[in-house]
C-alpha positions in Angstrom: -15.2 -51.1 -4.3 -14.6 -49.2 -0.9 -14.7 -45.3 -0.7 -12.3 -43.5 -2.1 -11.6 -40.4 -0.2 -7.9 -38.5 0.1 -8.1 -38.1 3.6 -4.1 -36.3 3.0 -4.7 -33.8 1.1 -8.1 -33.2 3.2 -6.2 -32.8 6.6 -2.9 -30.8 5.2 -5.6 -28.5 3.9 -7.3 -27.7 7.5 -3.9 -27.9 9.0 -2.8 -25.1 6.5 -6.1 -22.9 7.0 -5.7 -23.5 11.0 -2.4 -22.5 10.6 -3.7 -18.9 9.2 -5.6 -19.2 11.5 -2.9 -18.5 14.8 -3.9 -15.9 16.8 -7.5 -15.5 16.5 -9.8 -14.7 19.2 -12.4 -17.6 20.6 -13.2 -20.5 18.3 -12.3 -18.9 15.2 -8.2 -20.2 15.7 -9.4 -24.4 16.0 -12.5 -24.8 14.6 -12.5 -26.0 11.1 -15.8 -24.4 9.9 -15.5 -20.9 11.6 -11.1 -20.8 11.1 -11.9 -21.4 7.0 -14.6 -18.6 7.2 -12.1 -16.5 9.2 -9.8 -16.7 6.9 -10.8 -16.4 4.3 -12.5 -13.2 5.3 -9.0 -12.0 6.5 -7.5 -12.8 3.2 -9.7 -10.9 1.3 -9.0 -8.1 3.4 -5.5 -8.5 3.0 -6.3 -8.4 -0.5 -8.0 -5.4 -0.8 -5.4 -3.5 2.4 -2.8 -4.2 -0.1 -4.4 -1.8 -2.9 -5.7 0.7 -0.2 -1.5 0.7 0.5 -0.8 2.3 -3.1 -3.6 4.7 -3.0 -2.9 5.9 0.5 1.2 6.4 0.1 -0.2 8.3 -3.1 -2.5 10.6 -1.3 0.6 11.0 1.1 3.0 11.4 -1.4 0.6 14.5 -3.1 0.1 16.1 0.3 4.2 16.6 1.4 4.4 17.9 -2.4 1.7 20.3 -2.1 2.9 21.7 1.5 6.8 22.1 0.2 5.7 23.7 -3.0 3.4 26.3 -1.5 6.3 27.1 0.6 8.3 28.3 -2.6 5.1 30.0 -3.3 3.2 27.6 -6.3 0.4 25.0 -6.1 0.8 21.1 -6.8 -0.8 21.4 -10.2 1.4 23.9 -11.4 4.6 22.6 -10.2 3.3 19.1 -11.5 2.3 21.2 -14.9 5.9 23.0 -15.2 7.3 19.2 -14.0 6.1 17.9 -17.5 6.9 21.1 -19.4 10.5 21.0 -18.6 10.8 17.0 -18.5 12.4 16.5 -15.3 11.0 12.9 -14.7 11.1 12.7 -10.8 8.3 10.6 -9.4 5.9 11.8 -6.3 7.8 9.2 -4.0 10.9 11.4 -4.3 9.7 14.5 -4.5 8.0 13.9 -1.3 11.2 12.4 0.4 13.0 15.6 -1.0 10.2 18.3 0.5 10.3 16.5 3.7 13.8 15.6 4.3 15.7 18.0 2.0 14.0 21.1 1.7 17.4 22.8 -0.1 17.3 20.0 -2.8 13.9 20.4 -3.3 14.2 24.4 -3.5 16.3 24.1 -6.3 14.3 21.3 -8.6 11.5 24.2 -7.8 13.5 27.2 -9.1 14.5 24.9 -12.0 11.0 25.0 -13.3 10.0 28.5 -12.4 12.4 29.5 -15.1 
C-alpha cells in the first residue's frame, strides 16, 4: 500500500503561514521553519496587543476624566462616587470625549452631581 500523505492541505498550510508572513525581515518571510516560528510569535503578540488596547484606552479614558474634573474643582473618585449616587449612567469613553472636546457639556453633567 503506498504512502499516504495529503500533500494539499500540507502546502495551502505553508502557503497560508508564508502569506502572514509578508513583510518580514531576512529569512523569516520564505522559509518554512523560521516564517511558522515568526508567526506564530507575531500572533501571540497580536493576541496579547489586543487586550493591552482595552486597558490602555482605559487608563486614557481615567486620565482626561481626572484633568476635566479637577478643573471644576473635584477628584476622579468623587465625581465617579456622586456618578453612581445620582445614577447618571455615562461611561468613561464619553465622559472623556466630553472633557476633551466639550468642556461646557461636561461642566454641566459636573454641576449636576455637585447638587
Amino acid at each position: 500500500m503506498p504512502r499516504s500523505v495529503n500533500a494539499v492541505a500540507s502546502r495551502a498550510r505553508r502557503k497560508r503561514v508564508l502569506k502572514l508572513a509578508k513583510g518580514y525581515y531576512g529569512r523569516r518571510k520564505n522559509v518554512w521553519t523560521v516564517a511558522k516560528n515568526a508567526v506564530e510569535k507575531a500572533l501571540g503578540y497580536a493576541y496579547v496587543g489586543r487586550k493591552q488596547k482595552k486597558r490602555n484606552f482605559r487608563a486614557l479614558w481615567i486620565q482626561r476624566i481626572n484633568a476635566g474634573t479637577r478643573q471644576q474643582g473635584l477628584s476622579y473618585s468623587k465625581f465617579m462616587g456622586l456618578l453612581k449616587a445620582h445614577n447618571i449612567e455615562l461611561n468613561r469613553k464619553v465622559l472623556a470625549d466630553l472633557a476633551m472636546n466639550h468642556p461646557e457639556a461636561f461642566k454641566a453633567v459636573v454641576d449636576a452631581v455637585k447638587k
